[in-house]
PDB file of N, CA, C and O in Angstrom:
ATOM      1  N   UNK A   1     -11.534 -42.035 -16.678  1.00  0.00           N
ATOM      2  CA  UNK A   1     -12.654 -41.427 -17.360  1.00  0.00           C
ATOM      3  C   UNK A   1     -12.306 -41.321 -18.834  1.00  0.00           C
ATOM      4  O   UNK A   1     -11.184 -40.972 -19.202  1.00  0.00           O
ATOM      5  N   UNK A   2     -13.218 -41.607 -19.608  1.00  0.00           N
ATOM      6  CA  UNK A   2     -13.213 -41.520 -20.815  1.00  0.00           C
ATOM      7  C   UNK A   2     -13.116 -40.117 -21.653  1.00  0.00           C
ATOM      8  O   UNK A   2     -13.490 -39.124 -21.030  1.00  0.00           O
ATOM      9  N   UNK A   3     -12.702 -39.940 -22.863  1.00  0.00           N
ATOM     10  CA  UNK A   3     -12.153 -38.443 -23.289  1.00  0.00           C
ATOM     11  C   UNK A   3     -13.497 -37.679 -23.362  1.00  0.00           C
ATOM     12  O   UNK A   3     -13.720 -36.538 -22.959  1.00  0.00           O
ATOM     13  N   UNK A   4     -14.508 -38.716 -24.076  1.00  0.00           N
ATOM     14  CA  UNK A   4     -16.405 -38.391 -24.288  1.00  0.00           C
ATOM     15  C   UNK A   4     -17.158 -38.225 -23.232  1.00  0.00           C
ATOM     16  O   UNK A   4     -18.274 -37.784 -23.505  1.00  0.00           O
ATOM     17  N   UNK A   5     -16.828 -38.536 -21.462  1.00  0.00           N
ATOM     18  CA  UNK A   5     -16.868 -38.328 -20.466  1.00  0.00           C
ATOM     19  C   UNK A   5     -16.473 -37.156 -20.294  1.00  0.00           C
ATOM     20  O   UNK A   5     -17.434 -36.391 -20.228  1.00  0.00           O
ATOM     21  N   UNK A   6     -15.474 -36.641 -20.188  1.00  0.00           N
ATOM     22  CA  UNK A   6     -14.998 -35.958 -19.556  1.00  0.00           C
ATOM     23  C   UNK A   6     -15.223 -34.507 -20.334  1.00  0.00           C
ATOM     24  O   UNK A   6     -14.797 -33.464 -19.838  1.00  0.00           O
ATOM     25  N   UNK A   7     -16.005 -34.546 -21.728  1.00  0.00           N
ATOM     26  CA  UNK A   7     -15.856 -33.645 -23.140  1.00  0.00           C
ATOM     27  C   UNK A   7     -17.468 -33.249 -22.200  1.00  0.00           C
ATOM     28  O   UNK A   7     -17.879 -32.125 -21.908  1.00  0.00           O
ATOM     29  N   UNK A   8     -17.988 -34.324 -21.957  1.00  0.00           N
ATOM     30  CA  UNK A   8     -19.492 -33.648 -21.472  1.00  0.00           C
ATOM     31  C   UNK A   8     -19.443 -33.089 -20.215  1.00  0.00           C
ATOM     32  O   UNK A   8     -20.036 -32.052 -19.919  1.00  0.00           O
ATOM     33  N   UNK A   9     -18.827 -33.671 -19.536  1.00  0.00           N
ATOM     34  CA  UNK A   9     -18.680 -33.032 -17.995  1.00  0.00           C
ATOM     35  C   UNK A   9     -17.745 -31.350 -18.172  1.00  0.00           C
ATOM     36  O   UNK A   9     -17.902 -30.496 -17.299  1.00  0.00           O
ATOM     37  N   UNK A  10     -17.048 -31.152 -19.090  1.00  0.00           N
ATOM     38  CA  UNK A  10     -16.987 -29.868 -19.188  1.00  0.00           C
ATOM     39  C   UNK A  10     -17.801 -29.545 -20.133  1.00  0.00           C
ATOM     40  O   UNK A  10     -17.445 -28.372 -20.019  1.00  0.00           O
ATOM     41  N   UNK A  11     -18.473 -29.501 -20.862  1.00  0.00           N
ATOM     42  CA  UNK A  11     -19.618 -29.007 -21.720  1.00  0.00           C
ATOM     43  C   UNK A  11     -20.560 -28.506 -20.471  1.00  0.00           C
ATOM     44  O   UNK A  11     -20.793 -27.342 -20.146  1.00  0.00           O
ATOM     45  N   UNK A  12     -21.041 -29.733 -19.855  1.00  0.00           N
ATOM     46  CA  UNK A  12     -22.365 -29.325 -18.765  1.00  0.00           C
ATOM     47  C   UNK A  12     -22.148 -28.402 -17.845  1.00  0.00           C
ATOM     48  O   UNK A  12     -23.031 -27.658 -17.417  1.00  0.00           O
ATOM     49  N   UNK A  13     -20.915 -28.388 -17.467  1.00  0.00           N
ATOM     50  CA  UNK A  13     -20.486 -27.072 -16.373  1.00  0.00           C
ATOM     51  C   UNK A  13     -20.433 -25.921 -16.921  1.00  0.00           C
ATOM     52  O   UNK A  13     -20.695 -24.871 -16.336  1.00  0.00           O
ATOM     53  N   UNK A  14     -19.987 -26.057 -18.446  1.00  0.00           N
ATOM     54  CA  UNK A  14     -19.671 -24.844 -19.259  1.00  0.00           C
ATOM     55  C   UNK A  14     -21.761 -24.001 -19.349  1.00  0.00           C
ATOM     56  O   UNK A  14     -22.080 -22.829 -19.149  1.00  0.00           O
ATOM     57  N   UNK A  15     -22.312 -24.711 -19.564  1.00  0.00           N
ATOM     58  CA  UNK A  15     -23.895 -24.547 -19.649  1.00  0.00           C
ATOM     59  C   UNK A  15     -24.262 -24.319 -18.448  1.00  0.00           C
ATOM     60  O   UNK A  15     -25.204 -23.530 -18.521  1.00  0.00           O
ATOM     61  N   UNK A  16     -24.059 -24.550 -17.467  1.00  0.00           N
ATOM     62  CA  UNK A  16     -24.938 -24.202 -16.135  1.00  0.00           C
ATOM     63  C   UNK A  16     -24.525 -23.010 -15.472  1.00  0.00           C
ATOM     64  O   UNK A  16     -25.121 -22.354 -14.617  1.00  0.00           O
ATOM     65  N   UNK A  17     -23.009 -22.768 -16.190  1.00  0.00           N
ATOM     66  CA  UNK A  17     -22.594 -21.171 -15.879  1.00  0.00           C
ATOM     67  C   UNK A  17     -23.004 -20.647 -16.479  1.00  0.00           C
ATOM     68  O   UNK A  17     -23.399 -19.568 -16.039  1.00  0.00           O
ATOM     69  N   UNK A  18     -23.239 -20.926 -17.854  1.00  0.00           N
ATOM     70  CA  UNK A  18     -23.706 -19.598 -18.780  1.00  0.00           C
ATOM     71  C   UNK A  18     -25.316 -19.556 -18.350  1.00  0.00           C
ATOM     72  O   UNK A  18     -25.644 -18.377 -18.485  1.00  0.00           O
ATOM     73  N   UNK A  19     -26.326 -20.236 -17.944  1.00  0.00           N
ATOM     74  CA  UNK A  19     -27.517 -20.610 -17.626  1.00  0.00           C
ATOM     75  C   UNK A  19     -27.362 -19.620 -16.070  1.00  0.00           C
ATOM     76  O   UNK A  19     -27.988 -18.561 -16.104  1.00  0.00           O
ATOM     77  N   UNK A  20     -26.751 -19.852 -15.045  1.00  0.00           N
ATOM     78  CA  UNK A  20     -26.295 -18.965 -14.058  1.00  0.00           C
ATOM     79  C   UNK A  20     -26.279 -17.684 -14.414  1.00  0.00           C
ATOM     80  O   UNK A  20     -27.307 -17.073 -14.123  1.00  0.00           O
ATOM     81  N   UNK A  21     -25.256 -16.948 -15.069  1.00  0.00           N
ATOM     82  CA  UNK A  21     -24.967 -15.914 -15.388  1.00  0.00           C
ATOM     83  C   UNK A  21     -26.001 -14.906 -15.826  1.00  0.00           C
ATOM     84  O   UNK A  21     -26.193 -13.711 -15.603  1.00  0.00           O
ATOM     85  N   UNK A  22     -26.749 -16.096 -16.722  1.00  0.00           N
ATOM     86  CA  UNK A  22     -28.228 -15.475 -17.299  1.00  0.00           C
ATOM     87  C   UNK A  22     -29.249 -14.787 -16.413  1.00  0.00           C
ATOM     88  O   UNK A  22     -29.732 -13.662 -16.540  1.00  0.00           O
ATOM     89  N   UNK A  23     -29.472 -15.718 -15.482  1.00  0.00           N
ATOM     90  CA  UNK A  23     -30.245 -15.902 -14.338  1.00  0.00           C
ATOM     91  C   UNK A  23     -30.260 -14.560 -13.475  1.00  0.00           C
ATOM     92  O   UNK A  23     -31.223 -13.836 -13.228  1.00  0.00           O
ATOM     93  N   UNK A  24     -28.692 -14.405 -13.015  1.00  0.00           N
ATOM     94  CA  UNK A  24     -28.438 -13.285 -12.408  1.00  0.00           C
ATOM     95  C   UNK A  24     -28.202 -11.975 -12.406  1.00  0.00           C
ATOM     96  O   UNK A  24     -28.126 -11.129 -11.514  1.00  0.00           O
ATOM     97  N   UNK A  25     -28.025 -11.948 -14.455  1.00  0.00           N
ATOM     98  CA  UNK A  25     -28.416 -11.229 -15.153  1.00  0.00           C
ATOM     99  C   UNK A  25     -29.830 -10.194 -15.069  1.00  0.00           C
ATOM    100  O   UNK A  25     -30.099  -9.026 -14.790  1.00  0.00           O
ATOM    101  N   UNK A  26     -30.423 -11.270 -15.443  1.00  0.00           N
ATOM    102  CA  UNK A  26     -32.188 -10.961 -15.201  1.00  0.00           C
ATOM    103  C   UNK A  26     -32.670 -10.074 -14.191  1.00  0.00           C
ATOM    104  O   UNK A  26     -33.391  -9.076 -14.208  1.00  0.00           O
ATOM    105  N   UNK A  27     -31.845 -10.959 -12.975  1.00  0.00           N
ATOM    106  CA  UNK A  27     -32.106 -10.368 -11.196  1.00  0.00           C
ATOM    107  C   UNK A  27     -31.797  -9.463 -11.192  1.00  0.00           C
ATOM    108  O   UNK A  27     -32.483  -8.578 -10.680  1.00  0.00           O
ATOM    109  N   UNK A  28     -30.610  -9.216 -11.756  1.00  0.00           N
ATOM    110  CA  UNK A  28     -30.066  -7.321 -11.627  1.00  0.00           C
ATOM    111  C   UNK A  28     -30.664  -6.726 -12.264  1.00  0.00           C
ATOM    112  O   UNK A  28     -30.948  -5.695 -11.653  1.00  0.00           O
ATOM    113  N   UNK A  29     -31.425  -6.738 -14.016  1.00  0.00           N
ATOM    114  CA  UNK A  29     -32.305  -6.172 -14.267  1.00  0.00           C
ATOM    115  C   UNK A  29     -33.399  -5.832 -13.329  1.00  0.00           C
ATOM    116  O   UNK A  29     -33.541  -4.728 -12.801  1.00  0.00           O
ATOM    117  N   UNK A  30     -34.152  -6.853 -13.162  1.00  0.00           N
ATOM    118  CA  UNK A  30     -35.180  -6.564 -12.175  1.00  0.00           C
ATOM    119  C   UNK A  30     -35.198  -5.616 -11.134  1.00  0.00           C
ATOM    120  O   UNK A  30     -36.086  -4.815 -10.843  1.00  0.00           O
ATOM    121  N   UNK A  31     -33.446  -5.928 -10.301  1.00  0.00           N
ATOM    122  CA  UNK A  31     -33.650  -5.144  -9.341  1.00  0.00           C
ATOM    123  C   UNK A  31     -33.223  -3.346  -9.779  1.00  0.00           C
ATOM    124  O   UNK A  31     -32.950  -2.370  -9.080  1.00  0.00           O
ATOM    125  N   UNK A  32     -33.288  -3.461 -10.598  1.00  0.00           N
ATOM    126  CA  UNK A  32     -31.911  -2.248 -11.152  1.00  0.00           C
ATOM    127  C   UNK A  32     -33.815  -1.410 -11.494  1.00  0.00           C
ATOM    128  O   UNK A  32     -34.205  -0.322 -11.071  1.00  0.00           O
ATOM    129  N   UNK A  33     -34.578  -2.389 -12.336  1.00  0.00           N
ATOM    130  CA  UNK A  33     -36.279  -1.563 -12.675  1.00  0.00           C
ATOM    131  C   UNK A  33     -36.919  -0.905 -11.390  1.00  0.00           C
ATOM    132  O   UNK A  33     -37.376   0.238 -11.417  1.00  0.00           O
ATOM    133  N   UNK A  34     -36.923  -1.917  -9.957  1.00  0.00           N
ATOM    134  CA  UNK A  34     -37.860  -1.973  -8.739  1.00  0.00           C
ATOM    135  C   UNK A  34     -37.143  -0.531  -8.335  1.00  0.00           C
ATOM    136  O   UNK A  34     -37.799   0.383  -7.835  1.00  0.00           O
ATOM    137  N   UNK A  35     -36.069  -0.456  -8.542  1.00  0.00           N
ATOM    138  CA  UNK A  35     -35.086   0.977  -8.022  1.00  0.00           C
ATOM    139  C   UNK A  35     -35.413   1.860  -8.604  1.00  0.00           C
ATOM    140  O   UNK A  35     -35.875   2.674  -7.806  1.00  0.00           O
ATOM    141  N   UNK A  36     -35.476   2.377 -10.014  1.00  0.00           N
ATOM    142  CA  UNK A  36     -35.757   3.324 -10.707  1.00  0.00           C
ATOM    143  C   UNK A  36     -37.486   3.879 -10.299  1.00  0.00           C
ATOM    144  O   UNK A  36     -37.908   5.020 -10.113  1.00  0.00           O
ATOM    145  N   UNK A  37     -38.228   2.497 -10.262  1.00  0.00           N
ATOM    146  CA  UNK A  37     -39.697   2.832  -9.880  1.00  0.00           C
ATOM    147  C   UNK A  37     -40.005   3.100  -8.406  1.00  0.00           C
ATOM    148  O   UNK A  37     -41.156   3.248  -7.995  1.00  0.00           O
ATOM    149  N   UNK A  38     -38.980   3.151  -7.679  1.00  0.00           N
ATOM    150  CA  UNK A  38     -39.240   3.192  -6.648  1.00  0.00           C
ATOM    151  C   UNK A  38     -38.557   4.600  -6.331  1.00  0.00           C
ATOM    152  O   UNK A  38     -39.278   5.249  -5.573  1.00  0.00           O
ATOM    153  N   UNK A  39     -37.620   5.133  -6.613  1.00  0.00           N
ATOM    154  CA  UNK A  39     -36.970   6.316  -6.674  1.00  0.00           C
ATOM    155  C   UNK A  39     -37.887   7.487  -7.808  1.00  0.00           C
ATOM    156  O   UNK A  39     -37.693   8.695  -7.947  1.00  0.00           O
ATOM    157  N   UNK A  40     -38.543   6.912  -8.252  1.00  0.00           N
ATOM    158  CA  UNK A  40     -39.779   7.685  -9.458  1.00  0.00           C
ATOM    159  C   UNK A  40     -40.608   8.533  -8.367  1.00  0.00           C
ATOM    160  O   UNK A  40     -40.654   9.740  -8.131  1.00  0.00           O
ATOM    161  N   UNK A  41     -41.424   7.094  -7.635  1.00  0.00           N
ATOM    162  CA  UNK A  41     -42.036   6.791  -6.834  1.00  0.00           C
ATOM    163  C   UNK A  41     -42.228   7.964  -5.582  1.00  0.00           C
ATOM    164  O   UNK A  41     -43.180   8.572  -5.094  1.00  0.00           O
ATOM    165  N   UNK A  42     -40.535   7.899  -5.332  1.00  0.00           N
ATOM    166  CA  UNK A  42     -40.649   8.903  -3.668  1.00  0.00           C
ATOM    167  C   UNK A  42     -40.613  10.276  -4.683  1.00  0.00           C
ATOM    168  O   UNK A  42     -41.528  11.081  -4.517  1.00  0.00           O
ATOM    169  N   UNK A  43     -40.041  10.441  -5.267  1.00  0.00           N
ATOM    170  CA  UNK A  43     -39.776  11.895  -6.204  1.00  0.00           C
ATOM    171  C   UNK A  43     -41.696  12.763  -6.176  1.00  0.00           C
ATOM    172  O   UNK A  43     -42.032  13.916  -5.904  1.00  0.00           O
ATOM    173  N   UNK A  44     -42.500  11.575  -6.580  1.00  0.00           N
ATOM    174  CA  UNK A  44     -43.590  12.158  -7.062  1.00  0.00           C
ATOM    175  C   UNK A  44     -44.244  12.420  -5.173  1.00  0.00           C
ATOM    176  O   UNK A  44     -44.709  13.456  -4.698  1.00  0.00           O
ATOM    177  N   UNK A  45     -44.104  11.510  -4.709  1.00  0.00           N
ATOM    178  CA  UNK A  45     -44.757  11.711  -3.080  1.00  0.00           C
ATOM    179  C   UNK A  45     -44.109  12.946  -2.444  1.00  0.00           C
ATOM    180  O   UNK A  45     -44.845  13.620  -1.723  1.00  0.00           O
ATOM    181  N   UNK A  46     -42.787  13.356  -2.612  1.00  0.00           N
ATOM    182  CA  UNK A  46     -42.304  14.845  -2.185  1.00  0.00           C
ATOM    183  C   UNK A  46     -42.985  15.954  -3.007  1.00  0.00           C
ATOM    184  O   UNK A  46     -42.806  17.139  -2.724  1.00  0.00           O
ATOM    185  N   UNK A  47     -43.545  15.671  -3.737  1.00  0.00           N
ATOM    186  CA  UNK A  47     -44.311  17.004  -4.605  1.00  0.00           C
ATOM    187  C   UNK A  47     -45.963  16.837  -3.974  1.00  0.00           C
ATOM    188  O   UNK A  47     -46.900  17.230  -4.669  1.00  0.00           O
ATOM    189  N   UNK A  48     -46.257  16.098  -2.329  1.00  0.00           N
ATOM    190  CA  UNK A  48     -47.763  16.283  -2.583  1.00  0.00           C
ATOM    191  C   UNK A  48     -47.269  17.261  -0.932  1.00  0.00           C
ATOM    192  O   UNK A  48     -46.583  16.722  -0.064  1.00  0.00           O
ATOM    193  N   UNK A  49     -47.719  18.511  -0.829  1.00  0.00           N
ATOM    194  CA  UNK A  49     -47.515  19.475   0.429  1.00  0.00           C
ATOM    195  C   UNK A  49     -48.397  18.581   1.407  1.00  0.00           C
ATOM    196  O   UNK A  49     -49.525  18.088   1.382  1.00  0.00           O
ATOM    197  N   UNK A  50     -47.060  18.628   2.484  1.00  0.00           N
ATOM    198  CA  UNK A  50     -48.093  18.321   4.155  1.00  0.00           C
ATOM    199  C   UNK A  50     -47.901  16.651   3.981  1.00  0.00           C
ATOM    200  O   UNK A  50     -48.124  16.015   5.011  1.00  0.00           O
ATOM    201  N   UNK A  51     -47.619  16.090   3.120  1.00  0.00           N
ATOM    202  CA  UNK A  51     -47.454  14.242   3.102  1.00  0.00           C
ATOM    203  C   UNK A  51     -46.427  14.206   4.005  1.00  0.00           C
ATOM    204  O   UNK A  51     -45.405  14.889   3.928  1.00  0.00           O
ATOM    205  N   UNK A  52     -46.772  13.169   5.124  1.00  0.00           N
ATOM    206  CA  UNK A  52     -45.662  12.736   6.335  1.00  0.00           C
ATOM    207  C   UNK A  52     -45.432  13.449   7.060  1.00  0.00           C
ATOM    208  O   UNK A  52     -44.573  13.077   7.860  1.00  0.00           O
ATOM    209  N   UNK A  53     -45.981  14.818   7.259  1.00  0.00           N
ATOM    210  CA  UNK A  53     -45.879  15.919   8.149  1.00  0.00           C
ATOM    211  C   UNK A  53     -46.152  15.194   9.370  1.00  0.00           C
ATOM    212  O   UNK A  53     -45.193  14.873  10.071  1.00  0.00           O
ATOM    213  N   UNK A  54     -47.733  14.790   9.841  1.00  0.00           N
ATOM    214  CA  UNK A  54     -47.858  14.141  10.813  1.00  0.00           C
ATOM    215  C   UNK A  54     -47.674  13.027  11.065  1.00  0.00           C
ATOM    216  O   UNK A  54     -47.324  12.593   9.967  1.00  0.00           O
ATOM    217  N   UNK A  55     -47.650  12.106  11.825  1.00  0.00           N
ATOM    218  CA  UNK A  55     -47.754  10.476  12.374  1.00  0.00           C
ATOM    219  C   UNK A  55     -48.458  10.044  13.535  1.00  0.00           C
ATOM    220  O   UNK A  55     -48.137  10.083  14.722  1.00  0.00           O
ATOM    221  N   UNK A  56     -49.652   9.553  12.864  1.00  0.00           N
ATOM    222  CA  UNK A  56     -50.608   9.186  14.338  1.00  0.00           C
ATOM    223  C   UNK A  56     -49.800   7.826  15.075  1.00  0.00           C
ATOM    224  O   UNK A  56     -49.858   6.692  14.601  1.00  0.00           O
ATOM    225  N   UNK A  57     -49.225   8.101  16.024  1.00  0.00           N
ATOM    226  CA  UNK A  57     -48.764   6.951  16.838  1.00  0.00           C
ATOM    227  C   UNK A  57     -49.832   6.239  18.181  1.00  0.00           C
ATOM    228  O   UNK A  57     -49.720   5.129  18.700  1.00  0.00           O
ATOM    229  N   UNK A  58     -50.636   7.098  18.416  1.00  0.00           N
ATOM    230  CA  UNK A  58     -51.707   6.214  18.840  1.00  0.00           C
ATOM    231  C   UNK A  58     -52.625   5.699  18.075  1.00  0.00           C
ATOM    232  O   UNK A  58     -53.720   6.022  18.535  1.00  0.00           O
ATOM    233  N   UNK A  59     -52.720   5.131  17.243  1.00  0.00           N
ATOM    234  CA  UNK A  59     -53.100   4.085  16.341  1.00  0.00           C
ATOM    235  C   UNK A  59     -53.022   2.532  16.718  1.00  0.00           C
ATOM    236  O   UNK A  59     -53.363   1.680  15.898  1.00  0.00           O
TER     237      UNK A  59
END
């Protein structure tokens, strides 16, 4: 393999990790938001009296 071969073949790996990293970056943002809004979420539903008290199971 050539030195200009082999200069791109680690260049391109070097980019698809950092492109990766990004990626999964993002995802943990995302999931790190869906958590906070979702933990918001139950906080405000424990402040309504009598919510989940019952459960119609014949439904």
């Amino acid at each position: 393999m050539e030195l200009s071969g082999l200069t791109m073949s680690v260049s391109t790996g070097s980019i698809n990790t950092g492109l990766e990293l990004a990626v999964l970056s993002k995802a943990l943002d995302t999931a790190q938001e869906a958590g906070e809004a979702l933990t918001e979420m139950m906080g405000q539903a424990a402040m309504i009296p009598g919510l989940g008290e019952y459960i119609d199971v014949r439904a």
